[in-house]
N, C-alpha and C positions, 0 to 999 in steps of 0.2 A: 146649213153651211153651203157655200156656193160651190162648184168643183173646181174653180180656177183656185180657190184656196186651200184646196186638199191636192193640188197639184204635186208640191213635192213631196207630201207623203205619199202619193200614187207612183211617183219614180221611185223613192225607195221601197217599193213592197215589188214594182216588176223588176228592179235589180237585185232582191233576192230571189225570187222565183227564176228567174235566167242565170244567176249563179249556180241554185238548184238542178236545174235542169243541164247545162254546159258540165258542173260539175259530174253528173250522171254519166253523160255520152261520153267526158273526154278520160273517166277512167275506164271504162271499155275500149276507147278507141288510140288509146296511145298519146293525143294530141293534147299537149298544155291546156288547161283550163283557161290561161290569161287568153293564148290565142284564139281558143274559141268562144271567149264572150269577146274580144274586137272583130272577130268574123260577124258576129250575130249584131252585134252594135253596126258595123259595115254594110249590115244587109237591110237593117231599117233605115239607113242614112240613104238607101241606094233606093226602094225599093219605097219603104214608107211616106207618110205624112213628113214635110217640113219640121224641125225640131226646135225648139228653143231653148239650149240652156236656161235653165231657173236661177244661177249663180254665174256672176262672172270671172273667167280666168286666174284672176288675183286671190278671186275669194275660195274659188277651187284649190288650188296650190296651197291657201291659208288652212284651209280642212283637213285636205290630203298629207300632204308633207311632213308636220309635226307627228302626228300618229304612225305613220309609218317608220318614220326616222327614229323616235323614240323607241319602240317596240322594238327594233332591228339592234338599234344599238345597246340596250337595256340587256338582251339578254345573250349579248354575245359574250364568249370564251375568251378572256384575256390572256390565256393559256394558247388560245389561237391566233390572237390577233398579234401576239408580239413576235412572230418570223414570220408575218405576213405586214407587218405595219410598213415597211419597207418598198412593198411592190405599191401594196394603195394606194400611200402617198405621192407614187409615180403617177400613176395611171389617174389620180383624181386631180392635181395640183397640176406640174407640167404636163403631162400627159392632156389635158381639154386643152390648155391653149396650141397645144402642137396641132389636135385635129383639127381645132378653128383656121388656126393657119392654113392647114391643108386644103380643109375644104374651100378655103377663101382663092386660093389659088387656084385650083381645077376651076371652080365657078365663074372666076374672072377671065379665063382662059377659054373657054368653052359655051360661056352663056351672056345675054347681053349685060349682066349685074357686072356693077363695079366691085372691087378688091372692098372694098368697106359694107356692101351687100352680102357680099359669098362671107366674111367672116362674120355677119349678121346669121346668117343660117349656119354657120358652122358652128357657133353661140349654141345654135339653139338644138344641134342635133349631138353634142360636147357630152350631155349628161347620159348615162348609160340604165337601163331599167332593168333589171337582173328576173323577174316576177316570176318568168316564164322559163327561163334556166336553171334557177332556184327549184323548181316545179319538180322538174325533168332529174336535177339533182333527187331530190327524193327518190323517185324510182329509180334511177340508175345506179346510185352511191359512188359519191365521191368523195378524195377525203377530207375531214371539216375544215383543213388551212384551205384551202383550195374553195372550197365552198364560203369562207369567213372573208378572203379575198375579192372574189366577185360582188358578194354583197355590200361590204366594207365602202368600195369604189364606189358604188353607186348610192351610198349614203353623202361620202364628201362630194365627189364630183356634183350632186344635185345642188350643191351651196355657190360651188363654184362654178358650174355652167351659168347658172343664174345671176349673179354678181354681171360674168362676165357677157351675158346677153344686155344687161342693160347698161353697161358700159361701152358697149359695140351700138346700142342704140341711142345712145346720147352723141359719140361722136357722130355718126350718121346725120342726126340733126343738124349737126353745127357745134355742139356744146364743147367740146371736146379734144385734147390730141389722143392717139395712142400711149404716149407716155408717161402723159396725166393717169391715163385711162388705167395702166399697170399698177403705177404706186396706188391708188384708188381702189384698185383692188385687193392689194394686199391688205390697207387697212381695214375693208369690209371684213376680209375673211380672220385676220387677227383677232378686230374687234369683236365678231360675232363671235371666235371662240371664246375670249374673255368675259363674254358676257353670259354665256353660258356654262362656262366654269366657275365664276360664282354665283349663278343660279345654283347650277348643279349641289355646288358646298351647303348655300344655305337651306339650300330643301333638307341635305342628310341631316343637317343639326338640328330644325325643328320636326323632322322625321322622330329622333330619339325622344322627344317629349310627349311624341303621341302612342297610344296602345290601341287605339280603335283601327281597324282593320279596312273599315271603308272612309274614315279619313285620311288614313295612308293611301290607300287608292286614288283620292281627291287630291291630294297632294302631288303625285307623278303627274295626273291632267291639268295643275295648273301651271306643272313645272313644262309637260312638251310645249303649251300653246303660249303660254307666258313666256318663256324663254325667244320663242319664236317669234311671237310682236312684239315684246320687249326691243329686241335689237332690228328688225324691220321698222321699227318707227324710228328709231336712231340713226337710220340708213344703210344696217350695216345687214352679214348676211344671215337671216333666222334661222337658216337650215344649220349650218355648222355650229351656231347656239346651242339648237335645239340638240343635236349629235354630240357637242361636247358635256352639256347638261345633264344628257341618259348618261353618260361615260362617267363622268363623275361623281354624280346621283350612284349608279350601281355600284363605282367600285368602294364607296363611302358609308353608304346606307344599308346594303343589302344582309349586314351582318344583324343590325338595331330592329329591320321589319320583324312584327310579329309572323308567327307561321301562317294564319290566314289571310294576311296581308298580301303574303309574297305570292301564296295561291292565286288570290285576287286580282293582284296584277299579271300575272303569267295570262290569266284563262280570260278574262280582259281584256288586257291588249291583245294578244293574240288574236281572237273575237275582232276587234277593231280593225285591226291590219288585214281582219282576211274578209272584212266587210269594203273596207277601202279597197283597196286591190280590185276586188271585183267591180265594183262602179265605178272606178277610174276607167280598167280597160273597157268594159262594156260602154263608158262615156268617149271615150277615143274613138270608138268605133263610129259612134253616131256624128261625133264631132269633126269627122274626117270629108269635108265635102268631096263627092267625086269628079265634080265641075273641075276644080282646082290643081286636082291630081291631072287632068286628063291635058287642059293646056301647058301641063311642066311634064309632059312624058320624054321627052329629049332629056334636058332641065334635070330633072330625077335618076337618070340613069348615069352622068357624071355625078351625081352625087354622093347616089350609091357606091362607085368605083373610088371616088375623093375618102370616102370614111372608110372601105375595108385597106385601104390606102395607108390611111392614118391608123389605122389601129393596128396595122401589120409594123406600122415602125414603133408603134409605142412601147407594145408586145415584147417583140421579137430585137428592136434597137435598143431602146431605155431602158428595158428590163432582162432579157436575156442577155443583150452584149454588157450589157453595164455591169450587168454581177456578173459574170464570168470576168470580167478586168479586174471588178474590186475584188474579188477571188483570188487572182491571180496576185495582184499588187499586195496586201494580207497574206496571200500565203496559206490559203485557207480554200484550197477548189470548191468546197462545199456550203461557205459561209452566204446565205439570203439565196444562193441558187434557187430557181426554179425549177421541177424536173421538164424535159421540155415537151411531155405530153400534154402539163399544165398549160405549157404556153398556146398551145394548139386551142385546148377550149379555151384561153384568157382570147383568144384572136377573136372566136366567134360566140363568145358571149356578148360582146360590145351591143347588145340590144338599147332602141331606143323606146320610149313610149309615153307617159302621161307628161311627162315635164315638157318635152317637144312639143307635144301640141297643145300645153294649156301656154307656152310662151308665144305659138305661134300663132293663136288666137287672140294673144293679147295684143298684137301690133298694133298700131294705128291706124286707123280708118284712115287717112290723108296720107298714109306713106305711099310715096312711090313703087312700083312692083310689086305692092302689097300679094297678088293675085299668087304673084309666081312667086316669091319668097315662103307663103306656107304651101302651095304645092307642092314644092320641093321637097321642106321638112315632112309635110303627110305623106308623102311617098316612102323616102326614106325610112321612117317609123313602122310604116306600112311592110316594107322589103325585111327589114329584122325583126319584126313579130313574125312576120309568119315565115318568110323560107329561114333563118336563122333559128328564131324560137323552137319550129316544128322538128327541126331536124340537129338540134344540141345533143339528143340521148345520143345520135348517129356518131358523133362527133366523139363525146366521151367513149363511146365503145372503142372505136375506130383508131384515136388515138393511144386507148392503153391506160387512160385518165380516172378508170374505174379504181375507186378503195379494193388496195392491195394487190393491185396491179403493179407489176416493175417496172420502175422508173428507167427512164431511156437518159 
């Protein structure tokens, strides 16, 4: 066999061996493991041989996405998620078109991109990747709303940054107004939930007909990826499918799985999501050119400012002042509040990572500012992995945010 043909199995055998080894140093060293395979991905991109991705952007996101998505949501706390569904759907829903907006504005303001460019990168740096906070949560403890909340977000918001990157890139072209481009949106994200919630149904009903343990298994993986280009071929969004799919799938079936099924799938996906994870970020690392980065170092730094910008009002305006009113208005001071240590790490979890850059490699060869438009976002991505990422424990200390710490 030729070795141009064993190419991608040679990437996945040095992205576990560098999982291995990152995994090593970073629990000696305090430092998230997501962060330090994008370091080590950064230093062959910097340092190495030219790289080629083996797969493209689309096809990336087609792998990554449903697996993670499914796993996260499959085996979340509905015990948790329901005094937290409230903030989520803020911070995933209005919440990404606020920061698009934001950063559209700083960008336009500050950089040669037009108002329809800066909301092009604000698309794309919308969705939030939790990987490496998540991480940090383990070691630190925090408590599980709080922890069901961050992740939650960055399950829908990946549906809905994406939606709305390529509706910010259509009207770009010409295709498009903004207010097409809104309703257009809605129907993605309805539609994809629909389509995934009767996925989700019909998997638990032919779940109860089966007793084999690895055809239940077989059935969750045709329900994340099936769900997922089911409704991307329809046009609609796979992620939120895929999201509503696991949600309904679990809350339906999980009673009907035989006992080694449920095994199966736990130790499985699990398996999957922490193989993904790791090739994602280690792929972001390489995929980051420095070229890019370095002509948008102005360019990057209002960007950076644009998005803790937008996530200081998401936070701290739509979610802190907003329940405190509905609180008030109810009658209820306690009712969805967040304590507001919480809000302090919701502010600087806003991490960005695999979705950014596999959108931002997706653009088009022929676009205009192509150069400086994923500059930007690689920066950005680049600024909350690591000074964000690295210094989350910092943060939960700092604010009080630790399990069984008092709320302020």
């Amino acid at each position: 066999m030729h070795g141009a043909e064993l190419g991608p199995l040679w990437l996945l055998i040095a992205i576990l061996g560098a999982t291995v080894a990152v995994a090593i140093v970073a629990g000696r060293s305090g430092v998230p493991a997501s962060v330090g395979l994008v370091l080590v991905g950064l230093g062959v991109a910097v340092v190495g041989p030219d790289l080629v991705l083996p797969i493209s952007p689309a096809l990336l996101l087609a792998i990554v996405l449903p697996g993670l998505v499914f796993e996260a949501a499959f085996r979340t706390d509905l015990e948790e998620l329901r005094p937290a569904a409230g903030a989520v759907l803020v911070l995933a829903m209005p919440g990404v078109v606020v920061v698009a907006a934001i950063v559209a504005a700083v960008l336009a303001l500050t950089t040669p991109l037009s108002p329809t460019e800066g909301f092009l990168v604000g698309a794309m740096v919308a969705a939030t990747d939790p990987a490496a906070v998540l991480s940090t949560f383990r070691h630190v403890g925090v408590h599980p709303r709080l922890a069901t909340t961050v992740e939650m977000e960055s399950l829908v918001n990946d549906g809905t940054g994406i939606v709305l990157f390529a509706l910010a890139l259509e009207v770009l072209g010409g295709g498009g107004s903004f207010g097409g481009s809104l309703v257009l949106f809605v129907v993605k994200v309805v539609g994809g939930a629909l389509i995934g919630g009767v996925g989700g149904w019909l998997a638990a009903l032919l779940v109860r007909r089966v007793h084999d343990h690895l055809a239940e298994l077989t059935i969750t993986v045709v329900l994340a990826y099936g769900s997922y280009l089911g409704a991307e071929a329809l046009g609609l969004s796979g992620v939120i499918a895929t999201l509503v799919a696991a949600g309904v799938f679990g809350a339906l079936a999980r009673e009907h799985l035989t006992e080694r099924a449920v095994a199966a799938i736990d130790i499985v996906w699990e398996f999957a999501a922490f193989l993904l994870t790791a090739g994602v970020f280690l792929l972001v690392g390489v995929s980051i050119a420095p070229e890019t980065v370095g002509i948008a170092a102005g360019a990057i730094g209002w960007g950076i400012v644009a998005i803790l910008v937008a996530r200081a009002v998401v936070v701290y305006g739509l979610i802190g002042a907003g329940s405190s009113i509905l609180a008030r208005v109810i009658g209820d001071r306690g009712a969805g509040a967040l304590p507001r240590p919480w809000l302090h790490v919701l502010f600087w979890a806003g991490l960005r990572g695999a979705v950014s850059v596999a959108l931002a490699l997706s653009l088009p060869a022929d676009l205009p500012n192509r150069d400086l438009l994923q500059g930007i976002t690689f920066g950005i991505v680049l600024f909350t992995l690591i000074v964000q990422g690295s210094t989350a424990g910092w943060v939960v200390r700092r604010s009080g945010a630790e399990a069984g710490a008092p709320s302020v």
